[in-house]
C-alpha positions as a Markdown table, in Angstrom:
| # | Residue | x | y | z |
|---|---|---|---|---|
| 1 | Unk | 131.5 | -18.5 | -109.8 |
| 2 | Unk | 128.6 | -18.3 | -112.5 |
| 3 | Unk | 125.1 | -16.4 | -112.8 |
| 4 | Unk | 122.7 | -18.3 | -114.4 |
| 5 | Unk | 119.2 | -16.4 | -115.8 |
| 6 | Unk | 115.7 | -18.1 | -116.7 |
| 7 | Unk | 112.3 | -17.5 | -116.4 |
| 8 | Unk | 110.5 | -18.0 | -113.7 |
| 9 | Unk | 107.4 | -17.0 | -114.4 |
| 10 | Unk | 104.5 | -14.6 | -115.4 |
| 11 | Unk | 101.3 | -12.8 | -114.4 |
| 12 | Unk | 99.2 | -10.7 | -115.1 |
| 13 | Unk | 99.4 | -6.7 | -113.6 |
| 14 | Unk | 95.9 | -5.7 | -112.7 |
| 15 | Unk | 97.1 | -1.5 | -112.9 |
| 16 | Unk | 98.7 | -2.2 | -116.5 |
| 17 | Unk | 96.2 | -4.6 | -117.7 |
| 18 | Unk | 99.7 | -6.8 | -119.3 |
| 19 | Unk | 101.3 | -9.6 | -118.8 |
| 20 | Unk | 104.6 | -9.6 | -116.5 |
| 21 | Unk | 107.8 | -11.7 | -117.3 |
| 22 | Unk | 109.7 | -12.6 | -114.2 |
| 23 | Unk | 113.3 | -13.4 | -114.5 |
| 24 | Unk | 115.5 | -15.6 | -112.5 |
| 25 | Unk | 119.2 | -15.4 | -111.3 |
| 26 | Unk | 121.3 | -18.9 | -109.8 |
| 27 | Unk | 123.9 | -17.8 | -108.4 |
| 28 | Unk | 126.5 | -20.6 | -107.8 |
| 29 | Unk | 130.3 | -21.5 | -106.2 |
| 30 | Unk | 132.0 | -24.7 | -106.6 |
| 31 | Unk | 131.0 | -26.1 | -103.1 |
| 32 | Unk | 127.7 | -27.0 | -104.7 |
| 33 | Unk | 125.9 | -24.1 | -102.8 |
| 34 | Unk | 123.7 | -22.3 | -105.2 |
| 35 | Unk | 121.2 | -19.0 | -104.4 |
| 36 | Unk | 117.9 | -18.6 | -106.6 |
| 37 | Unk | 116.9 | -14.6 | -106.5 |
| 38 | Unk | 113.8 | -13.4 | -108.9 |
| 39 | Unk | 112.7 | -9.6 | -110.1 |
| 40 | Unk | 109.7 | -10.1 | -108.5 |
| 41 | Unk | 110.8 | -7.9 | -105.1 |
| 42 | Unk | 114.1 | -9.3 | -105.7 |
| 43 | Unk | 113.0 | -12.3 | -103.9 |
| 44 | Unk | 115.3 | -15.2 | -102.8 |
| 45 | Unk | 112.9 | -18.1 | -103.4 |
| 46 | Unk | 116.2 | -20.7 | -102.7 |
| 47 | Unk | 119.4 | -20.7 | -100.6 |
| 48 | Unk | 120.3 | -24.5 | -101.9 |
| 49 | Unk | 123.3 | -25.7 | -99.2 |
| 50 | Unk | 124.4 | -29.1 | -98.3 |
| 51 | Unk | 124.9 | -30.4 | -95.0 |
| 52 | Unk | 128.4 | -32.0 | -93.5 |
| 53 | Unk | 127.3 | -34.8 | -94.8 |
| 54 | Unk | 126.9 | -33.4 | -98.6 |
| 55 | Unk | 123.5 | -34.3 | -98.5 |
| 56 | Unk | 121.5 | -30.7 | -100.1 |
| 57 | Unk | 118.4 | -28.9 | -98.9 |
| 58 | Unk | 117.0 | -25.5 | -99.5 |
| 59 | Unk | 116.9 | -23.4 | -96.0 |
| 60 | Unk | 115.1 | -20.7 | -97.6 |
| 61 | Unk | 111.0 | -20.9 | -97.4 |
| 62 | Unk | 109.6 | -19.9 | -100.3 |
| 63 | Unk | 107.6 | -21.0 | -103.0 |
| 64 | Unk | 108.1 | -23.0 | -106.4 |
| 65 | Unk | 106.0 | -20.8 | -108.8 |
| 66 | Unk | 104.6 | -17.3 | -108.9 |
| 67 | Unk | 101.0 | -18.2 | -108.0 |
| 68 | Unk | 102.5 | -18.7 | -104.5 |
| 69 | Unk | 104.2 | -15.0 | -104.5 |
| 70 | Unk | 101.2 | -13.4 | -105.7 |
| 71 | Unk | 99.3 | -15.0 | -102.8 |
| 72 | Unk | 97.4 | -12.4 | -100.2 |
| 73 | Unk | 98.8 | -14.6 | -97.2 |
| 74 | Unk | 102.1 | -14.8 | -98.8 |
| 75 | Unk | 104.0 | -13.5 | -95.9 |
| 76 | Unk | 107.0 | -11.6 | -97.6 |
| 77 | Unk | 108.9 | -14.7 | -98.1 |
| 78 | Unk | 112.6 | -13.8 | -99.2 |
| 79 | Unk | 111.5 | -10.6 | -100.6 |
| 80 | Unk | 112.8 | -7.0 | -100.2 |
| 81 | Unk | 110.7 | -4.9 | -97.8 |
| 82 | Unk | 110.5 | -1.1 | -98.3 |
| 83 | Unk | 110.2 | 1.5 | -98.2 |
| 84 | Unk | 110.4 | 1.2 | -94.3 |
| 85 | Unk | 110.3 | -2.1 | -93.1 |
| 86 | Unk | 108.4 | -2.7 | -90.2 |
| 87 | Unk | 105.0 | -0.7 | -89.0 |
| 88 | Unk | 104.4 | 3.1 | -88.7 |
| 89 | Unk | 101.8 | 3.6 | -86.2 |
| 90 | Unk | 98.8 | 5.4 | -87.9 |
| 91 | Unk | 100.3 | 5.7 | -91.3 |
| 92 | Unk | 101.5 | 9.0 | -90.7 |
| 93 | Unk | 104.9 | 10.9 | -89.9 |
| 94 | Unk | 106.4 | 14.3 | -90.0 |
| 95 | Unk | 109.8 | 15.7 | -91.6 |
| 96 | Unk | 110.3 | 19.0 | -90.8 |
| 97 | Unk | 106.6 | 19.8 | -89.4 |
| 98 | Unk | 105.2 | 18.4 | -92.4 |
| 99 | Unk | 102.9 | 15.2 | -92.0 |
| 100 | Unk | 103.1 | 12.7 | -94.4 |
| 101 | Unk | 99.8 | 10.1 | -94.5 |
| 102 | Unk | 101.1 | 6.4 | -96.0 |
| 103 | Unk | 98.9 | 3.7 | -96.7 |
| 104 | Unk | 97.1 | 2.0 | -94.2 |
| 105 | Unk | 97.7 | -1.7 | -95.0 |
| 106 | Unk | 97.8 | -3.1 | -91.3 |
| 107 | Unk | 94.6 | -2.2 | -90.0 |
| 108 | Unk | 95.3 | 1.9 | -88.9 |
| 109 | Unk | 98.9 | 1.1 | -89.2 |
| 110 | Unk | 101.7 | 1.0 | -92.3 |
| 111 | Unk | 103.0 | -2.4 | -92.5 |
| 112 | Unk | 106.6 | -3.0 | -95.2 |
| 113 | Unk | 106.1 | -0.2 | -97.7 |
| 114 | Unk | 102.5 | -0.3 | -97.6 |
| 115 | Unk | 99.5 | -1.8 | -99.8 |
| 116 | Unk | 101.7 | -2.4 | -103.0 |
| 117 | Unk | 105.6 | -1.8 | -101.6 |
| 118 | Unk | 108.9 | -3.3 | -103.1 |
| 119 | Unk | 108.4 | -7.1 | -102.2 |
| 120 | Unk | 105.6 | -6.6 | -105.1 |
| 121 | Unk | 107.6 | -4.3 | -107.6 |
| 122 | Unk | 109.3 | -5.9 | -110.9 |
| 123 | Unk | 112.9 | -4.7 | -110.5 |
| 124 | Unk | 115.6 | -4.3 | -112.5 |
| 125 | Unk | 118.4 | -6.6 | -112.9 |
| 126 | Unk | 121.8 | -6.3 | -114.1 |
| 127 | Unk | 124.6 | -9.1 | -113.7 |
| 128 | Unk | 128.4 | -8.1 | -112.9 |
| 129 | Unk | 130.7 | -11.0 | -112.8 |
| 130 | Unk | 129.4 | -13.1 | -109.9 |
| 131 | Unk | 127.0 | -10.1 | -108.6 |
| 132 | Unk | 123.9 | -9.6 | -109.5 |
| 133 | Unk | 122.1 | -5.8 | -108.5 |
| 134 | Unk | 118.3 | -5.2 | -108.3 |
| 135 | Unk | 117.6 | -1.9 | -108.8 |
| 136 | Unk | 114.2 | -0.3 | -108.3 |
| 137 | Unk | 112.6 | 3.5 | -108.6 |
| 138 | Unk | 109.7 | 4.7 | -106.3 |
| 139 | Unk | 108.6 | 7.5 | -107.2 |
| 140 | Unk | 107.5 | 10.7 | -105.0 |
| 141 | Unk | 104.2 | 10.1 | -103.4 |
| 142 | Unk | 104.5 | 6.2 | -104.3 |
| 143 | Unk | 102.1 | 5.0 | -101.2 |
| 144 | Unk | 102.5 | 8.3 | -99.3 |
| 145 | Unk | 106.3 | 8.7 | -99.5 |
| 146 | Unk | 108.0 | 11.6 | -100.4 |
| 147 | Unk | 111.1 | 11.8 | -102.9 |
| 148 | Unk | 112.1 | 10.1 | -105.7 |
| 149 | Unk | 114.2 | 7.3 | -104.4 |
| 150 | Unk | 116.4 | 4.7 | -106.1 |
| 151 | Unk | 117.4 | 1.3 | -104.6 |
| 152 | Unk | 120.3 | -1.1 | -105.2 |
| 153 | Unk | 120.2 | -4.1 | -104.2 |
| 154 | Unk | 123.0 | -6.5 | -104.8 |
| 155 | Unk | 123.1 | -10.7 | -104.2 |
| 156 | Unk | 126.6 | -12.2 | -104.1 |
| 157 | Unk | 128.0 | -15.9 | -103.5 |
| 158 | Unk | 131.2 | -16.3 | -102.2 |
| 159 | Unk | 133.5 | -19.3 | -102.5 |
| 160 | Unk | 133.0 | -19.4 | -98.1 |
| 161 | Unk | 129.4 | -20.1 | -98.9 |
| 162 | Unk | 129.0 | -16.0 | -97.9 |
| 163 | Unk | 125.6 | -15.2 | -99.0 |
| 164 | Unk | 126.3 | -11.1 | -99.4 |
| 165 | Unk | 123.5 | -9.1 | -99.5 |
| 166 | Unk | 124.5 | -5.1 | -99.7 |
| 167 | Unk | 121.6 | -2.8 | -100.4 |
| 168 | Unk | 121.8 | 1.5 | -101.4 |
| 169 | Unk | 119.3 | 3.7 | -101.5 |
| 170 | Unk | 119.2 | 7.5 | -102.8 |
| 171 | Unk | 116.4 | 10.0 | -102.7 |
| 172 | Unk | 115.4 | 13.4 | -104.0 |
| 173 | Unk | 114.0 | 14.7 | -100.7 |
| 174 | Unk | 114.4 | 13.7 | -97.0 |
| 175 | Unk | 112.3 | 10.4 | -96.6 |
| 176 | Unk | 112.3 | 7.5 | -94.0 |
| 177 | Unk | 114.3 | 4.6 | -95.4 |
| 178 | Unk | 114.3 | 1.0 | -94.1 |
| 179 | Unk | 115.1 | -1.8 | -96.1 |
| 180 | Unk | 115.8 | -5.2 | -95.0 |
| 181 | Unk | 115.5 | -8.9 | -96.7 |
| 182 | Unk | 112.3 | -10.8 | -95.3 |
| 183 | Unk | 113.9 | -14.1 | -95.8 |
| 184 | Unk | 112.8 | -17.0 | -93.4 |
| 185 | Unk | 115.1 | -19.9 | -92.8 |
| 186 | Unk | 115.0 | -23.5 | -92.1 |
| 187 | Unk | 118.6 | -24.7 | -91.4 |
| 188 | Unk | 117.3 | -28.9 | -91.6 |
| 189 | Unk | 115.8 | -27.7 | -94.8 |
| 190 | Unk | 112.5 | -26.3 | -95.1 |
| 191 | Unk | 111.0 | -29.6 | -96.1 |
| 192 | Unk | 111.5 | -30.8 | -92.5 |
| 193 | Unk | 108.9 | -28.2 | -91.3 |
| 194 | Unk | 108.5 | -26.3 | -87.9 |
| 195 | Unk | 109.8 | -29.2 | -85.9 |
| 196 | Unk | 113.1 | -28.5 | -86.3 |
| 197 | Unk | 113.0 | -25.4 | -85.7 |
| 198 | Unk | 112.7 | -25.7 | -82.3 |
| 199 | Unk | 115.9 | -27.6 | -82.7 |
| 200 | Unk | 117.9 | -24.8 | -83.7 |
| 201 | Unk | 120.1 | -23.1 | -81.1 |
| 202 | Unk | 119.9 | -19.7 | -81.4 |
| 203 | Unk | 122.1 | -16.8 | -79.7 |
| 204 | Unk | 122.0 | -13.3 | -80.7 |
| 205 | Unk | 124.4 | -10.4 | -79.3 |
| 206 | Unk | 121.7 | -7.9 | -78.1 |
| 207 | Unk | 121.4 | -6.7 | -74.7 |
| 208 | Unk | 117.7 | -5.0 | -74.8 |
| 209 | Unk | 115.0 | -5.1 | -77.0 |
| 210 | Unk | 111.9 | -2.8 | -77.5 |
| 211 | Unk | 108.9 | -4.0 | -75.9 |
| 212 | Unk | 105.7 | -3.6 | -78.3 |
| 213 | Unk | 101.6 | -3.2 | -78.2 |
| 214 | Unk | 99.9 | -4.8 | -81.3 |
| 215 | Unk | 103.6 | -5.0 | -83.1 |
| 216 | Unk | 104.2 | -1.3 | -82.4 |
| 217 | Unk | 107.1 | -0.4 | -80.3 |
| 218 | Unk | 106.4 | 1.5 | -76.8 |
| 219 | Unk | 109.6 | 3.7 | -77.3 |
| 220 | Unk | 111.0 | 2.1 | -74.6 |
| 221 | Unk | 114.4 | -0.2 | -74.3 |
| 222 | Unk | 114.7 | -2.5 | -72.2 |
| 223 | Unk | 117.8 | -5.0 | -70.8 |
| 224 | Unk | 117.8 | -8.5 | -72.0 |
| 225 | Unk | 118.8 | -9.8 | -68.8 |
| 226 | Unk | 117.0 | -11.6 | -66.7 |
| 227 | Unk | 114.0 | -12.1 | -69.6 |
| 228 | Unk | 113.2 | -14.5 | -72.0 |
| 229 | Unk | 114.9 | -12.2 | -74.7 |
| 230 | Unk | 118.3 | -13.1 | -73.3 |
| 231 | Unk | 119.7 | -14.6 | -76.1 |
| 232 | Unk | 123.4 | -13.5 | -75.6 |
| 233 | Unk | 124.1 | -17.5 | -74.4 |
| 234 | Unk | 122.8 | -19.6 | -77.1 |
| 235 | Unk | 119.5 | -21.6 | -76.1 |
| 236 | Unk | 117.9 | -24.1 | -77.9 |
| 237 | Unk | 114.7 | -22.6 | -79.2 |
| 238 | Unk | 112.3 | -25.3 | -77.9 |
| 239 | Unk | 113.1 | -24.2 | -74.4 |
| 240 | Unk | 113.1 | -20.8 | -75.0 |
| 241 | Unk | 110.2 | -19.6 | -76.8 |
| 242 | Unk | 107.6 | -21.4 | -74.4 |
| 243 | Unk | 109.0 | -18.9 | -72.1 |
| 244 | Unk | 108.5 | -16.0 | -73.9 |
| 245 | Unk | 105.0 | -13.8 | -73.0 |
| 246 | Unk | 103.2 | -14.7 | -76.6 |
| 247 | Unk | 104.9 | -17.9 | -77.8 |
| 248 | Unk | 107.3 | -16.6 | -79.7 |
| 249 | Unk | 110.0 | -13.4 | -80.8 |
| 250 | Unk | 108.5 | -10.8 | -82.7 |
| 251 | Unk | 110.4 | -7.6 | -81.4 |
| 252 | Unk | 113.1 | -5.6 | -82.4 |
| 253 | Unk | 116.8 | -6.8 | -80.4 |
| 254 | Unk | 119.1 | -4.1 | -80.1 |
| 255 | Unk | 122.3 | -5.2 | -81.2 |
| 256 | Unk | 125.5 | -4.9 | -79.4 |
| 257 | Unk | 127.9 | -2.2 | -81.6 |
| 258 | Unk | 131.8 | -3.4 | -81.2 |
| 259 | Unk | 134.6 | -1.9 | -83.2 |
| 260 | Unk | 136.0 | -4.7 | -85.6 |
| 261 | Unk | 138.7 | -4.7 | -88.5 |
| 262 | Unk | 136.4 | -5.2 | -91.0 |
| 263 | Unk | 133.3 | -3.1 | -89.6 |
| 264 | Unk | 131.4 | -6.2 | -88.8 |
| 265 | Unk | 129.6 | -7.6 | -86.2 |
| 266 | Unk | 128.5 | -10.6 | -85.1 |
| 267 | Unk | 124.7 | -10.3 | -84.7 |
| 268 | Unk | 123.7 | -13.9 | -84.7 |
| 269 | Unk | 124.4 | -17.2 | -84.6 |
């Protein structure tokens, strides 16, 4: 297993009037299966994989230089999203019977961390054998949230073509913390565009999902069955999404929890 580092690229921050080195990381196994993650929100830009027939393609949607990333429509490709993933309905919360106003980035709403969150931060990097760890400190009040918080997040390749991503977070005071990976994916290759998606066969071990207004959940939870969010029997996703009430999944699924030996569970496939 080896990590590569190079550049990527630069820009230029606005707020520190300099110019911003982004570094590169390749991770890489001897099956020929190689993951590209940058400091720049510790973005995957590519998940390079080949096919049965050895033939390689990149799965992961992304783009080739930083002009792309630092695009207004860039839609969090690969990146990680934080402080709290997802919306907050008016930008506002309480801990404790204290209100806390975030950033309103979404119209009224707080969309993934807010006008400037973590998919636009330069992180750290450190490399560890085959692992690399992006580590990143908001500070208290950074886009309304309270608490100093530090986040780890590590990338590994294993020699099962296991893309492992584990991710830590620590904070000073009680704060809502949601991280995930906005990655997008393209299994014939992203090159092939949005027709094969609706190739893919999809199943995911949910049974309910959280009906939304506008993106915002309802509060409700709601059985799968019988709806077009029953995805617990794989379906190919050109029959499935026409059948869904927008054209399309954009809700949260609620995932089956079973007890395993390893503490996994199978969420998708």
């Amino acid at each position: 297993m080896a990590v590569e580092e190079d550049i990527f690229g630069t820009f230029f921050d606005e707020e520190t009037k300099t110019d911003v080195l982004v570094k590169r990381f390749t991770l890489k196994n001897s099956n020929n299966v190689s993951v590209q993650i940058i400091t720049y929100g510790a973005t995957i830009t590519t998940i390079n994989i080949p096919d049965k027939n050895g033939t390689l393609a990149d799965v992961n949607l992304g783009f080739d230089d930083m002009n792309g990333y630092l695009l207004s429509t860039n839609p969090y490709f690969g990146a990680v999203v934080g402080r709290v993933a997802n919306r907050i309905k008016g930008a506002r919360f309480s801990i404790k019977g204290q209100q806390h106003n975030v950033a309103a980035n979404r119209g009224e709403n707080h969309l993934h961390g807010g006008i400037k969150g973590f998919d636009k931060k330069i992180w750290a990097a450190n490399v560890e054998g085959s692992k690399v760890t992006f580590s990143y400190l908001s500070k208290d009040g950074e886009e309304g949230y309270p608490g100093d918080l530090l986040v780890n997040a590590t990338y590994s390749l294993s020699e099962d073509n296991e893309l492992v991503l584990e991710m830590k977070a620590t904070c000073t005071k009680p704060t809502p913390v949601n991280l995930t990976n906005h990655a997008y994916f393209n299994l014939a290759g992203h090159n092939e565009g949005a027709k094969e998606i609706y190739e893919h066969e999809l199943m995911l071990s949910a049974d309910s999902y959280t009906p939304a207004v506008d993106a915002i959940p309802t509060g409700e939870i709601v059985p799968v069955k019988g709806t077009p969010f029953d995805l617990q029997t794989p379906k190919l996703l050109k029959n499935a999404i026409p059948e869904t009430p927008e054209n399309g999944y954009d809700n949260n699924f609620c995932v089956i929890q079973k007890n395993s030996d390893n503490g996994l569970n199978l969420v998708g496939r």
